[in-house]
C-alpha positions as CSV (number, residue, x, y, z in Angstrom):
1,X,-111.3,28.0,24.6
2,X,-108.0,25.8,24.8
3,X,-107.6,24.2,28.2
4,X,-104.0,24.2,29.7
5,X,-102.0,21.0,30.8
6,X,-99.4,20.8,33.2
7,X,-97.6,17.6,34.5
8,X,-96.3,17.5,38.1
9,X,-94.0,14.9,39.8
10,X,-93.7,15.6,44.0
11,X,-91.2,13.8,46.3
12,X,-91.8,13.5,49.9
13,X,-88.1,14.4,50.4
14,X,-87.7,18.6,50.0
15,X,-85.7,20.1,47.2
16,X,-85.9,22.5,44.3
17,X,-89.0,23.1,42.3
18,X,-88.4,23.2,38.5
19,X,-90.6,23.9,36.3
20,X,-90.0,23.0,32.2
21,X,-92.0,24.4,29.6
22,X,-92.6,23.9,25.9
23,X,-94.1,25.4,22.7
24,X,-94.2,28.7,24.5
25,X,-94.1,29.6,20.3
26,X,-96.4,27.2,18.7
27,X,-93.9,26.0,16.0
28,X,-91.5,25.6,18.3
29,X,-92.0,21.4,19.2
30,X,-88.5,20.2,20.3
31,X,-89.9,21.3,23.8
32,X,-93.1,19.6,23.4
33,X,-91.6,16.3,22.5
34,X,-88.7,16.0,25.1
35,X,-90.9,16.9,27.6
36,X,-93.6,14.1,26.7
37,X,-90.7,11.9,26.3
38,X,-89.3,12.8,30.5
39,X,-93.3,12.5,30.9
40,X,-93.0,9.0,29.9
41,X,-89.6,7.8,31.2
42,X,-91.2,8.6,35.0
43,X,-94.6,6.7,34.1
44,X,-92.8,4.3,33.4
45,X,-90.2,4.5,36.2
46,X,-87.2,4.2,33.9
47,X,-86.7,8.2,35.7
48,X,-87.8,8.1,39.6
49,X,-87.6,11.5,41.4
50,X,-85.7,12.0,44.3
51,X,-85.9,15.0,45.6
52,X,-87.9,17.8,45.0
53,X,-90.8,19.2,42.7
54,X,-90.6,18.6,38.8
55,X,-93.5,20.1,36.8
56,X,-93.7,19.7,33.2
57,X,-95.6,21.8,30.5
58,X,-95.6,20.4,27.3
59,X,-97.4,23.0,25.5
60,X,-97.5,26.8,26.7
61,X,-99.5,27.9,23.7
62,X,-102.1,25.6,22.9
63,X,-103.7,27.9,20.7
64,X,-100.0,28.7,18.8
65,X,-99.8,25.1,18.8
66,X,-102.6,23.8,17.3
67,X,-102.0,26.6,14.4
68,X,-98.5,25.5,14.3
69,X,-97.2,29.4,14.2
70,X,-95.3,31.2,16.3
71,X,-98.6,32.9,18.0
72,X,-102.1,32.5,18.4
73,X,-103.4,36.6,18.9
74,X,-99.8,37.9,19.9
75,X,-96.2,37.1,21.0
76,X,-96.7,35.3,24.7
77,X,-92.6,35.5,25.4
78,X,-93.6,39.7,25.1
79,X,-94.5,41.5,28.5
80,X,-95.5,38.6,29.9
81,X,-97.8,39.1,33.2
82,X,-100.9,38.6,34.6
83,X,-103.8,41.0,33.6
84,X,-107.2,41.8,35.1
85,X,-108.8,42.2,31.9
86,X,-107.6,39.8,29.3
87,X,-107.8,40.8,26.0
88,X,-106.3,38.3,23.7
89,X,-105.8,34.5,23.9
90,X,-102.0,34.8,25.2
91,X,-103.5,37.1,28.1
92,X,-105.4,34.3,29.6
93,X,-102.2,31.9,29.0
94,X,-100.6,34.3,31.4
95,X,-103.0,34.3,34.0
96,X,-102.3,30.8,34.2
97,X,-98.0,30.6,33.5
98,X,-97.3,33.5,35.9
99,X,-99.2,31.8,39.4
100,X,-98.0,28.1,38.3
101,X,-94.3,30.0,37.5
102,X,-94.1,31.5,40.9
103,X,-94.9,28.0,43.0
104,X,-91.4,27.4,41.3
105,X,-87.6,28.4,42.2
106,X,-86.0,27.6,38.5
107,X,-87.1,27.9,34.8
108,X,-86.0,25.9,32.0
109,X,-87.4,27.0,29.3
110,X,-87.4,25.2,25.5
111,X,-87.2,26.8,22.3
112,X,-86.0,26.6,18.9
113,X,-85.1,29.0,16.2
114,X,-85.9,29.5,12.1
115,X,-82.5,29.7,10.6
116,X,-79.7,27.3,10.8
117,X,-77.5,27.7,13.6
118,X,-75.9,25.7,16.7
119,X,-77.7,25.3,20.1
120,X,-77.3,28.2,22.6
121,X,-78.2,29.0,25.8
122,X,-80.3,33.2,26.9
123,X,-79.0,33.5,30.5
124,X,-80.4,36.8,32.7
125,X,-78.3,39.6,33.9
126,X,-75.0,39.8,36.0
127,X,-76.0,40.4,39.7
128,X,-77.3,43.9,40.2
129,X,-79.7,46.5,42.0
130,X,-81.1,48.5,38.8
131,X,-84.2,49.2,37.8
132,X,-84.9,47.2,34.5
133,X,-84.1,44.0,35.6
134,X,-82.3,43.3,39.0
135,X,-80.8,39.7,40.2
136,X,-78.9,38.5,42.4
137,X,-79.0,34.1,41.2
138,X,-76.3,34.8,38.4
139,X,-73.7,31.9,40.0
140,X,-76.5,29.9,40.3
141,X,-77.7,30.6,36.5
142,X,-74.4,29.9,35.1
143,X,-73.5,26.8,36.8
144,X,-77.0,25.7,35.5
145,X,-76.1,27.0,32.0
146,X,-72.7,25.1,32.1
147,X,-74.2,22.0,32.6
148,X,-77.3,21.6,29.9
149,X,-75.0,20.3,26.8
150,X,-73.9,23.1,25.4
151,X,-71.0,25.8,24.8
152,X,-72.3,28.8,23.9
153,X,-74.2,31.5,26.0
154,X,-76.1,34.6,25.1
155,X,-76.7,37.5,27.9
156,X,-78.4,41.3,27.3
157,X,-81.2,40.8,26.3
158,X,-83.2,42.7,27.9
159,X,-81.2,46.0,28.2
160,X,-80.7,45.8,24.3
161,X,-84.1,45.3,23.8
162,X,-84.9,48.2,25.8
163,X,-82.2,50.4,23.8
164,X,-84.2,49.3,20.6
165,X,-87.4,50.3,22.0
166,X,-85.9,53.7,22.8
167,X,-84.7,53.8,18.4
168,X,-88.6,52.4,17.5
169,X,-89.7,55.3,19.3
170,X,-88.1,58.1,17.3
171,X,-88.9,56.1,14.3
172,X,-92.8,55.6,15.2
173,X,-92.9,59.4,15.7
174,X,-91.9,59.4,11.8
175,X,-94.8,56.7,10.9
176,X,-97.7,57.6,13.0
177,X,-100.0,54.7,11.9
178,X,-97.7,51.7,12.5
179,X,-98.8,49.8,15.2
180,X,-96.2,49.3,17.4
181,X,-95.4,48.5,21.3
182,X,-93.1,50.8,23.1
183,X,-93.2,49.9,25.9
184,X,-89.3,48.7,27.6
185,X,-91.2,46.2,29.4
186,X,-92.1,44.0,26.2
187,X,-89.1,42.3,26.0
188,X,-90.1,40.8,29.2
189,X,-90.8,36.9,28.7
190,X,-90.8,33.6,30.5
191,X,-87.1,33.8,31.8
192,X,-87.8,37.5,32.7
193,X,-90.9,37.1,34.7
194,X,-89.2,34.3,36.6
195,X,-86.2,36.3,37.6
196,X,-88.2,39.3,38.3
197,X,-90.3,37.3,41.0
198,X,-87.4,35.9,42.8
199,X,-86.2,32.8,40.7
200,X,-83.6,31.8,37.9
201,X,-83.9,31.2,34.8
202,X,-82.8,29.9,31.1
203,X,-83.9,29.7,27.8
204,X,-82.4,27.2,25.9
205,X,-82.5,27.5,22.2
206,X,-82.3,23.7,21.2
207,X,-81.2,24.2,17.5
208,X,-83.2,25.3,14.2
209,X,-87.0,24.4,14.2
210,X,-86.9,21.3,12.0
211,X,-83.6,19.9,13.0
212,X,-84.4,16.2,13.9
213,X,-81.3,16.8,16.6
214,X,-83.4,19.5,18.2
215,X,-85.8,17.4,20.6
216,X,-82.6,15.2,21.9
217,X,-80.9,18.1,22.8
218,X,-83.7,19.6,24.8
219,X,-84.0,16.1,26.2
220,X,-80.9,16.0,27.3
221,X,-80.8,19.1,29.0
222,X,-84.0,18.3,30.9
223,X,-82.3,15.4,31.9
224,X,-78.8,17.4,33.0
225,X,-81.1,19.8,34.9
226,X,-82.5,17.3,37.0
227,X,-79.1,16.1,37.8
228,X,-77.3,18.9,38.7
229,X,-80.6,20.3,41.0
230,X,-80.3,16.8,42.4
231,X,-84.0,15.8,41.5
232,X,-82.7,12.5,40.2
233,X,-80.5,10.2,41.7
234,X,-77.8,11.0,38.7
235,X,-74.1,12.0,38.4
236,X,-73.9,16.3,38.6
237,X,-72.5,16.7,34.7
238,X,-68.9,18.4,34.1
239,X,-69.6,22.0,33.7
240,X,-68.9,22.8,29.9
241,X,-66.4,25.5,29.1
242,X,-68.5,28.3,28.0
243,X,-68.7,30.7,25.6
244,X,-70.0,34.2,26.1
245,X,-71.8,36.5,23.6
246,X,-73.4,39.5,24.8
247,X,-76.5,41.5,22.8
248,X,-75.5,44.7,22.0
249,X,-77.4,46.4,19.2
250,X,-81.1,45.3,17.9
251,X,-81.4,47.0,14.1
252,X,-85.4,46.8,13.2
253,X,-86.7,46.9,9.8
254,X,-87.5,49.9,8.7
255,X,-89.7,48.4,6.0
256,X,-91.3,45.8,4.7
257,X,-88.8,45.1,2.0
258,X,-85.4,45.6,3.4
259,X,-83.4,42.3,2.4
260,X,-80.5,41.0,3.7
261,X,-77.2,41.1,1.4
262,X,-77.0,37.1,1.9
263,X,-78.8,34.6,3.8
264,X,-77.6,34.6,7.1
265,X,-77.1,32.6,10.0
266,X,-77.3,33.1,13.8
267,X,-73.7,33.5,15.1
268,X,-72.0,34.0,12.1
269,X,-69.0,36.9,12.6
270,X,-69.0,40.5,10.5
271,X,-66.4,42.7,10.7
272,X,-66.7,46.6,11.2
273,X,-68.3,47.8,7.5
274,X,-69.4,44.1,6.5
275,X,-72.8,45.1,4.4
276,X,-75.1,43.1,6.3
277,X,-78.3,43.9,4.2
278,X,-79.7,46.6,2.1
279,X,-82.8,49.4,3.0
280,X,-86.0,49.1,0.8
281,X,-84.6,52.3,-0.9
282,X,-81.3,51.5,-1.4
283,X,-79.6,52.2,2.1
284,X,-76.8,50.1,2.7
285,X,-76.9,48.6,6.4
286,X,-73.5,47.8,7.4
287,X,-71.7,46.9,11.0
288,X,-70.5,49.4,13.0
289,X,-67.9,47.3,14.4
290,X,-66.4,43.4,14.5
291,X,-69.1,41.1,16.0
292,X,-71.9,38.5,14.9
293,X,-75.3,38.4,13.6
294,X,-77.5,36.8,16.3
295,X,-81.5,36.4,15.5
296,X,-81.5,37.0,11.5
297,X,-85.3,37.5,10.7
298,X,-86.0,38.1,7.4
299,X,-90.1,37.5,7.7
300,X,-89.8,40.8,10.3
301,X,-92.3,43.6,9.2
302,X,-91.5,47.2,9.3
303,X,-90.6,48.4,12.6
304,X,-89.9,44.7,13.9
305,X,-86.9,43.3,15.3
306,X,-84.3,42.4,11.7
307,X,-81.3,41.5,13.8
308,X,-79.5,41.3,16.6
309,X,-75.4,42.3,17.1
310,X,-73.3,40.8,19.7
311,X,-69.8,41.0,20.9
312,X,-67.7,38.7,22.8
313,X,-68.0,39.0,26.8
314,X,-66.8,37.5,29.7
315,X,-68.2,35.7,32.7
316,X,-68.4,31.6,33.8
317,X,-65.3,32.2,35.8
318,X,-63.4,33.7,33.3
């Protein structure tokens, strides 16, 4: 059994707890390496905490990590919890995250993605009082998310995901046989958890999964976080002018070899009837209105998540 490693910096003075984490997806590293890099910088004293709590997890997954793949026995960032009977490898990850997330008031959590594409930011909900995911942090959130170097945020996530549970489930009822988890609660994850236990959260997506730029940009933002929660003794950085994109439509493969028309990228715009990709038997898969692709995956398996669709939105004061 993999053993778990976190790293934690306490001042006497009070002030927020952070928590960063890392290679919550094994192949995922830009997390893993700023992190040992913010790890060294306060052994060394080059970073000196002020204020505060500052615990660091370079590697979530050890298990995903050592294997260098997105998982070790399942997807950890997938109903995420703690469980009296642990069943797979990422179960007994959680009954460690989930107590060490809770001694903490904010999340910043690292990640990268498998196509090309610029750095973005996965911020939680507006404020609100329903039942799938209430919050009441989001100023706190977005002046966070303004702050971490870059311009683009992503929000819905959660309520598209549970729409897209809601189409798998008339479609599973056409496949009986396909393993599949319908349960609305699977799209909860790190950020998810957090929020749904009191805290705030982020996900930053630092840039593609090779991308030598990657780690400095996760850097960075560790580094911007600390400022702005006043851990370090460091300027608050200008708030970025932000844009919004907001998940509204997850389309699943419906088999194994549906293909996208051409290769795409994360962000990239499609206008209402832009043919997007083509069904295993000849089904054209079109948009049903102006937008852009977010979350291209063309490894998914039947019944997985292909794509996401997004549309402009507006929040960060505007």
């Amino acid at each position: 059994m993999h053993a778990f490693q976190s790293i934690a910096f306490t001042s006497p003075l009070p002030g927020r707890r952070l928590i960063v984490t890392g290679a919550v997806h094994g192949n995922e590293t830009c997390g893993t390496q700023a992190i040992r890099r913010v790890v060294a910088g306060f052994e060394s004293g080059a970073l000196r905490l002020a204020r505060g709590q500052l615990t660091l997890v370079p590697v979530t997954n050890p298990l995903a990590y050592e294997r260098r793949q997105r998982q070790g026995e399942r997807n950890l960032n997938r109903r995420l919890g703690p469980t009296a009977q642990p069943r797979e490898f990422e179960d007994h990850v959680a009954n460690w995250l989930c107590p060490l997330l809770a001694q903490h008031e904010v999340l910043l959590d690292l990640h990268s993605f498998h196509t090309p594409g610029p750095p973005f930011v996965m911020v939680g909900p507006e404020n609100n009082d329903g039942t799938l995911e209430p919050f009441a942090h989001a100023a706190e959130e977005e002046a966070l998310a303004c702050r971490i170097g870059v311009q683009r945020a992503v929000d819905g996530w959660l309520s598209t995901y549970a729409r897209g549970v809601q189409k798998r489930q008339a479609w599973a009822r056409e496949h009986p046989g396909v393993a599949l988890d319908l349960d609305p609660r699977y799209g909860v994850g790190t950020t998810e958890y957090m929020r749904s236990i009191g805290g705030l959260a982020l996900t930053l997506e630092c840039g593609q999964h090779d991308d030598p730029a990657s780690p400095e940009v996760a850097y960075r933002a560790v580094l911007a976080a600390l400022a702005h929660l006043k851990l370090i003794d460091a300027p608050d950085p200008a708030p970025a002018r932000m844009e919004l994109l907001r998940l509204v439509d997850v389309v699943d493969k419906t088999h194994a070899d549906d293909r996208f028309a051409r290769p795409w990228k994360s962000f990239e715009p499609v206008r209402e009837g832009e043919l997007i990709g083509t069904r295993a038997g000849g089904a054209d898969v079109r948009a049903p209105h102006d937008g852009f692709i977010v979350f291209p995956n063309p490894a998914a398996g039947a019944g997985q998540e292909w794509f996401y669709l997004a549309m402009r939105a507006q929040r960060f004061g505007t």
